[in-house]
MDTraj code that builds the backbone (N, CA, C; nanometers):
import mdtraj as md
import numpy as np

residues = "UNK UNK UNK UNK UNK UNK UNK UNK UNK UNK UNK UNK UNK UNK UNK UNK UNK UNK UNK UNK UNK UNK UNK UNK UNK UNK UNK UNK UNK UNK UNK UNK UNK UNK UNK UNK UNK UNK UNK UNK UNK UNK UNK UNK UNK UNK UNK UNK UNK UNK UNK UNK UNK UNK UNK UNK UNK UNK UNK UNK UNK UNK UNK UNK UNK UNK UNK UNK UNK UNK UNK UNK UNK UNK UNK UNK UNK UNK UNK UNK UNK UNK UNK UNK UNK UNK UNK UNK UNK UNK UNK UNK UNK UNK UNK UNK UNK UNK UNK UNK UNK UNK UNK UNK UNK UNK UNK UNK UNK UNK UNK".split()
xyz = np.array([
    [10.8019, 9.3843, 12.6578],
    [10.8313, 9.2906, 12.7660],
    [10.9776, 9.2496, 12.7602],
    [11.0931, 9.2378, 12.8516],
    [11.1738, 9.2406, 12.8875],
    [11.1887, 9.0658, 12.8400],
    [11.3276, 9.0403, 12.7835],
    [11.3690, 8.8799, 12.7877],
    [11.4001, 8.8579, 12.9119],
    [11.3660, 8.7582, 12.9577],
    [11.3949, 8.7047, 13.0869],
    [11.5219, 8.5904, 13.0775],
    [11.5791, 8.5061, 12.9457],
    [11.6429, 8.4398, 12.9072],
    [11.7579, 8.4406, 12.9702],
    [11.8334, 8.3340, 13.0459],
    [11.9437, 8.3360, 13.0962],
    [12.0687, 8.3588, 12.9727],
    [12.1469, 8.4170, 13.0732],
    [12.2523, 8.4486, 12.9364],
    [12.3714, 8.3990, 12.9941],
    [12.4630, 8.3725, 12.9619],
    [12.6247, 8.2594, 12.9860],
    [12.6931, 8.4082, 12.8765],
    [12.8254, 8.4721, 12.9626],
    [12.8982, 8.5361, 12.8834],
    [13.0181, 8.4642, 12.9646],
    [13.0956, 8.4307, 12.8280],
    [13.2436, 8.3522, 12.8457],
    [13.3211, 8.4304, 12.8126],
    [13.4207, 8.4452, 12.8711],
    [13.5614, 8.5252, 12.7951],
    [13.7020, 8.4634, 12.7868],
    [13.7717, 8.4154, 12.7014],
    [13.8430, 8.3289, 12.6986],
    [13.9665, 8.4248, 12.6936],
    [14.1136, 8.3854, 12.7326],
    [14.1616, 8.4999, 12.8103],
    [14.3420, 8.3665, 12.7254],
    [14.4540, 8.4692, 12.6888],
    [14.5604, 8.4457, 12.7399],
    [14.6438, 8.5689, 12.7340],
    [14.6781, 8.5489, 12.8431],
    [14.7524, 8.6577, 12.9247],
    [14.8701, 8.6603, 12.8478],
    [14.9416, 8.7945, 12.8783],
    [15.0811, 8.7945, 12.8126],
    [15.1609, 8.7420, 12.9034],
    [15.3072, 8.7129, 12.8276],
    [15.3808, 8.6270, 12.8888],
    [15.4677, 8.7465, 12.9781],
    [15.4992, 8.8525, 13.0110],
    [15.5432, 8.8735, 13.0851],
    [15.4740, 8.9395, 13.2064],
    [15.3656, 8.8573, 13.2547],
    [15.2632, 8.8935, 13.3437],
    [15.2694, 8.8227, 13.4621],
    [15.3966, 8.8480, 13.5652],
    [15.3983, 8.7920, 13.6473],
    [15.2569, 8.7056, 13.7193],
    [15.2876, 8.5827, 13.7912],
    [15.2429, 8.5033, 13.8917],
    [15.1345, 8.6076, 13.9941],
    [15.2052, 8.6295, 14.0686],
    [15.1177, 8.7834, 14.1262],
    [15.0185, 8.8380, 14.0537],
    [15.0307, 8.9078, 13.9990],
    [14.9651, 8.9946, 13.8821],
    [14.8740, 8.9220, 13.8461],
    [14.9024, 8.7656, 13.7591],
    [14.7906, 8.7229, 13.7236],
    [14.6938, 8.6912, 13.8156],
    [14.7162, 8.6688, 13.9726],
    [14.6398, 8.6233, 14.0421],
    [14.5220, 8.7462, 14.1170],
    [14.6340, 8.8183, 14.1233],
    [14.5515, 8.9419, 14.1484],
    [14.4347, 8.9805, 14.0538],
    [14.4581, 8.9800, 13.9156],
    [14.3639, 8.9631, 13.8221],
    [14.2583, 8.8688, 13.8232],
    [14.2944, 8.7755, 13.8565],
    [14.1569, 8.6681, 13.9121],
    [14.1047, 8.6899, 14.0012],
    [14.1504, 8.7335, 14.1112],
    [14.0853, 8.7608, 14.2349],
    [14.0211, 8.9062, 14.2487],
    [14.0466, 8.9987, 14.0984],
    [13.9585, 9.0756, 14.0780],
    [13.8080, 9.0251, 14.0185],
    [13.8108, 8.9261, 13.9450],
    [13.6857, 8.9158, 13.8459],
    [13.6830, 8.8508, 13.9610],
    [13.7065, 8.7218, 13.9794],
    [13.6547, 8.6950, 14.1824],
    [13.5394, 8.7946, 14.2157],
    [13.5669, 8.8697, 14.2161],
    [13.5228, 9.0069, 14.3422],
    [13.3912, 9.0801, 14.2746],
    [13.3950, 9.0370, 14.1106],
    [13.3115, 9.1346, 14.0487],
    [13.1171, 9.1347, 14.1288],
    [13.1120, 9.0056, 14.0948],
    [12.9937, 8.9834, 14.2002],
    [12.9409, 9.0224, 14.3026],
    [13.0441, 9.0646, 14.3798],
    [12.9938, 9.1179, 14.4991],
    [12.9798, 9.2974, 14.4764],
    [12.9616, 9.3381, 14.3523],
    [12.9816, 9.4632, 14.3602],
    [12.8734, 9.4815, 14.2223],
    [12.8395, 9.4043, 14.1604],
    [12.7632, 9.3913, 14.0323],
    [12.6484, 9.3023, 14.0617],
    [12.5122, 9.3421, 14.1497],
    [12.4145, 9.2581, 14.1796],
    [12.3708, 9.1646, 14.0368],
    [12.3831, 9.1940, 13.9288],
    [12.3269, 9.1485, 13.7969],
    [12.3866, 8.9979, 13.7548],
    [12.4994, 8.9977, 13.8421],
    [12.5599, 8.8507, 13.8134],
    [12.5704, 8.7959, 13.8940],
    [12.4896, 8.6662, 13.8501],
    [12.3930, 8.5857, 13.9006],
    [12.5026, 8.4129, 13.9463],
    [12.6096, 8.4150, 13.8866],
    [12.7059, 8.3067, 13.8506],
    [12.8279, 8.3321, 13.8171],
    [12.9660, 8.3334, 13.8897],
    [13.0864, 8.3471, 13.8030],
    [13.1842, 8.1981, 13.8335],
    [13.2427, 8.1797, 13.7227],
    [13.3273, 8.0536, 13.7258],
    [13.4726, 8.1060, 13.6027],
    [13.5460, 8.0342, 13.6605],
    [13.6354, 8.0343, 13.5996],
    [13.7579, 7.9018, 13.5969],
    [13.8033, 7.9350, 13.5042],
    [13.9322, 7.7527, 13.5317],
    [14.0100, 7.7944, 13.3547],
    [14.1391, 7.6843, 13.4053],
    [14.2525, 7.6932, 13.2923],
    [14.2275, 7.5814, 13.2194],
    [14.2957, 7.5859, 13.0693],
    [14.2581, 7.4726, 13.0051],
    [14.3131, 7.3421, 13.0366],
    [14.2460, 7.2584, 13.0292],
    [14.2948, 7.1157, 13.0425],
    [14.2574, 7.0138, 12.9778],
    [14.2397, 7.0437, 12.8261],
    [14.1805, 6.9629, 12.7196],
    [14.3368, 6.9205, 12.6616],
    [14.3200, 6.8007, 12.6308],
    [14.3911, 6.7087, 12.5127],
    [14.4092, 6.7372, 12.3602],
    [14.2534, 6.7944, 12.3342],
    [14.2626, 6.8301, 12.2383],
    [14.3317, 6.9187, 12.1465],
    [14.3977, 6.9725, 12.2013],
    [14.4991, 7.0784, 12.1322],
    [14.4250, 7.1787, 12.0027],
    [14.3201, 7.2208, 12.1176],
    [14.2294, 7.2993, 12.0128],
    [14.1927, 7.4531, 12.0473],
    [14.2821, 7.4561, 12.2031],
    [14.2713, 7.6288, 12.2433],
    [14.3081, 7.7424, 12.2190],
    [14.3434, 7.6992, 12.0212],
    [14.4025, 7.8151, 11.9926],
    [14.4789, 7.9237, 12.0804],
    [14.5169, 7.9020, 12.1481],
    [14.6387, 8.0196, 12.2485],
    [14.5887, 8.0415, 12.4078],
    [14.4410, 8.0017, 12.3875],
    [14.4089, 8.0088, 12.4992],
    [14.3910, 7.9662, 12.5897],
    [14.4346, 8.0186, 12.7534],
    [14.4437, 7.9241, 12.8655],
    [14.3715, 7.9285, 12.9623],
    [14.2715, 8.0839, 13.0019],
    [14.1672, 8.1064, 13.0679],
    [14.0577, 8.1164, 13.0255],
    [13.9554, 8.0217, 13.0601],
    [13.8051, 8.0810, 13.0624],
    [13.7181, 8.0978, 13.1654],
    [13.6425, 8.2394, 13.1857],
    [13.5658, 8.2651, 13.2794],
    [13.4169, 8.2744, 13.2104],
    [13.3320, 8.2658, 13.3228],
    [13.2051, 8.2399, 13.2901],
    [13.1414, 8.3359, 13.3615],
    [13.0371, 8.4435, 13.3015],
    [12.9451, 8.4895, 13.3732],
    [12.8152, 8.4338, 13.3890],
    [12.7572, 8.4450, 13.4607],
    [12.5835, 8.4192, 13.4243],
    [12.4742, 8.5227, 13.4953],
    [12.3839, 8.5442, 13.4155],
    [12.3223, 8.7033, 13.4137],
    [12.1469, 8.6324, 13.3999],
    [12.0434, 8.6921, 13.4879],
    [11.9056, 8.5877, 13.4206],
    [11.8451, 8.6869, 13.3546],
    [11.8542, 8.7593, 13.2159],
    [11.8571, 8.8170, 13.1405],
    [11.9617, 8.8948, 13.0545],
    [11.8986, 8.9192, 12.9034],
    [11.9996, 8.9884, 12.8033],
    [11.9898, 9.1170, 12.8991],
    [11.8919, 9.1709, 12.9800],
    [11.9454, 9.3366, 13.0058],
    [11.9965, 9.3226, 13.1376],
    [12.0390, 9.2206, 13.2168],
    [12.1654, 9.2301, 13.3155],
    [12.2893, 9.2230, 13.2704],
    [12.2655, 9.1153, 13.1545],
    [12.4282, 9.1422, 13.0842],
    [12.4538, 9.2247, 13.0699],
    [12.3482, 9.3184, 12.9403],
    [12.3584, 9.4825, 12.9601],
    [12.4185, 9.5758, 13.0596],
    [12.3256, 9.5349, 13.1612],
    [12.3649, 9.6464, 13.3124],
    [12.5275, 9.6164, 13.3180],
    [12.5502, 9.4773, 13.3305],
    [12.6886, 9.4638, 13.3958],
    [12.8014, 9.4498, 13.2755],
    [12.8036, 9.4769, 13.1555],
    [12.8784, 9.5524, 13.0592],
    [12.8865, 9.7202, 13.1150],
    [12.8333, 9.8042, 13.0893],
    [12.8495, 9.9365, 13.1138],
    [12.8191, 9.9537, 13.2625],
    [12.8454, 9.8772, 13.3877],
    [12.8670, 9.9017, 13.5105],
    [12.9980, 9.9714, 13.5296],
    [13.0431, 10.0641, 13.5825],
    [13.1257, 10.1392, 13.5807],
    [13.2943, 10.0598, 13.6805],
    [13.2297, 9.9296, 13.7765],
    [13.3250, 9.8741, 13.8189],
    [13.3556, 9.7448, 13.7341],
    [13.2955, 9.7436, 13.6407],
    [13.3173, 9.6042, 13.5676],
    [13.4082, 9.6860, 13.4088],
    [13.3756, 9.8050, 13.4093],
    [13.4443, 9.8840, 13.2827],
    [13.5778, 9.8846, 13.3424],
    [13.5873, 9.9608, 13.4780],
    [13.6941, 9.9890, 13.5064],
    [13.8212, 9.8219, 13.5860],
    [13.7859, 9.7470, 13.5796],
    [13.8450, 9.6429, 13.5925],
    [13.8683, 9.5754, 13.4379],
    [13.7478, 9.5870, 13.3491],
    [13.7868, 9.5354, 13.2335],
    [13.8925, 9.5962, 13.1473],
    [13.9239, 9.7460, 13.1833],
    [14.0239, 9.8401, 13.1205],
    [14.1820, 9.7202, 13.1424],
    [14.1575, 9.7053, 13.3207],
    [14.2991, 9.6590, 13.3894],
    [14.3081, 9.4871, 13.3316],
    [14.2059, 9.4132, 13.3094],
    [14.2374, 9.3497, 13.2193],
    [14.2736, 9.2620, 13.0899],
    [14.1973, 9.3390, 12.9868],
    [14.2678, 9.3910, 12.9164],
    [14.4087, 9.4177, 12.8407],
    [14.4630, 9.5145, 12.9025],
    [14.6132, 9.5435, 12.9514],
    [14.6782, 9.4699, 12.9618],
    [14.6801, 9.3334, 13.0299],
    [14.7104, 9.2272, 13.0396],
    [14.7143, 9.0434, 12.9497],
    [14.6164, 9.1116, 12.8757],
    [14.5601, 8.9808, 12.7561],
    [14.6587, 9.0479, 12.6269],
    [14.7005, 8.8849, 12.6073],
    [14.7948, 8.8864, 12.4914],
    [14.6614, 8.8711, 12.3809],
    [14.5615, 8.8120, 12.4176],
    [14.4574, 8.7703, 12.2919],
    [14.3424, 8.7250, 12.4052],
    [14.2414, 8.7587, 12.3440],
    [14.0888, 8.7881, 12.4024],
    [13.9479, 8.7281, 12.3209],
    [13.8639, 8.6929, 12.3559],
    [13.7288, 8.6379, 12.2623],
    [13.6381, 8.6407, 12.3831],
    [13.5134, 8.7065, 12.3492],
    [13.4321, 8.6820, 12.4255],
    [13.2739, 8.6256, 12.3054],
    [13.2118, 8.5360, 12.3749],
    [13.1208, 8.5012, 12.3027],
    [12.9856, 8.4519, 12.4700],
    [12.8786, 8.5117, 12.4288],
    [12.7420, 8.5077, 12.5228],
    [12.6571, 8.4191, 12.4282],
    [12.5915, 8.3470, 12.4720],
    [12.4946, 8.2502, 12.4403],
    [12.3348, 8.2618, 12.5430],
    [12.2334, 8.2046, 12.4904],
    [12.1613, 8.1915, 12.5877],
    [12.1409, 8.0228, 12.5419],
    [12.1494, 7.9563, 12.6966],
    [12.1347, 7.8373, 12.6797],
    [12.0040, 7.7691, 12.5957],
    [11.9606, 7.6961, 12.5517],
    [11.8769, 7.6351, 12.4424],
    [11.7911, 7.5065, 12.5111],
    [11.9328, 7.4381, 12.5787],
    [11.8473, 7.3001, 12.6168],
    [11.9581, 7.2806, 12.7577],
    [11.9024, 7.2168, 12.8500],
    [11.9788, 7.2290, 13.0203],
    [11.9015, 7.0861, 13.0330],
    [12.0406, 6.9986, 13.0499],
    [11.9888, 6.8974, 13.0676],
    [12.0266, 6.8312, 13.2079],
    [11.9515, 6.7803, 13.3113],
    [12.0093, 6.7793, 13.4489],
    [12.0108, 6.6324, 13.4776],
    [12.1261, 6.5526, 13.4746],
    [12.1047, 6.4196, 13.5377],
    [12.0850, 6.3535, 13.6634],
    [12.0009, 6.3104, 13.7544],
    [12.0398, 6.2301, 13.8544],
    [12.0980, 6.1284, 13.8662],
    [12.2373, 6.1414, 13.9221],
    [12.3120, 5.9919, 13.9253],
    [12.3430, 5.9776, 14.0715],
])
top = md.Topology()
chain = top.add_chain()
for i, resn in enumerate(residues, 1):
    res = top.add_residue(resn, chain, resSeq=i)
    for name in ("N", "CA", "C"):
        top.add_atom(name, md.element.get_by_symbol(name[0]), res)
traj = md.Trajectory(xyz[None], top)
């Protein structure tokens, strides 16, 4: 029987420094796009750091996938448009971490 478990894959991203304005945006507005071409992902988000904490070790992008199973993550790892965009960026990352979780506890407030 197949996990059905939602899965959260993050990839925390800083770009090299001589990666033009352009370029980087174009790069966002690729993973942007991945969704519409990768039925398996279910959620994408992304944003720059803006913590105080001075704890992002180097890093300034994080994007978020969300997949409602370990074997969509699967699918959309070895999807052939998500390989071939991940090649292009890549190329571009001065330093990279990716870490997937499946959430544990989802806690929803009404305020």
């Amino acid at each position: 029987m197949a996990d059905q478990q939602q899965v959260k894959h993050v990839l925390f991203a800083k770009f090299k420094a001589d990666i033009s304005p352009e370029r980087l945006d174009a790069l966002i507005k690729g993973y942007e796009a991945l969704p519409s071409s990768i039925e398996v992902m279910k959620g994408f988000e992304w944003g720059t750091d803006v913590s105080i904490e001075n704890l992002h070790e180097g890093y300034t992008h994080v994007f978020l996938s969300t997949f409602d199973s370990i074997e969509g993550r699967d699918a959309y790892l070895v999807h052939p448009v998500h390989v071939a965009y991940g090649k292009e960026l890549l190329a571009a990352l001065e330093k990279v971490a990716v870490l997937d979780f499946t959430p544990k506890v989802v806690l929803k407030l009404n305020k």
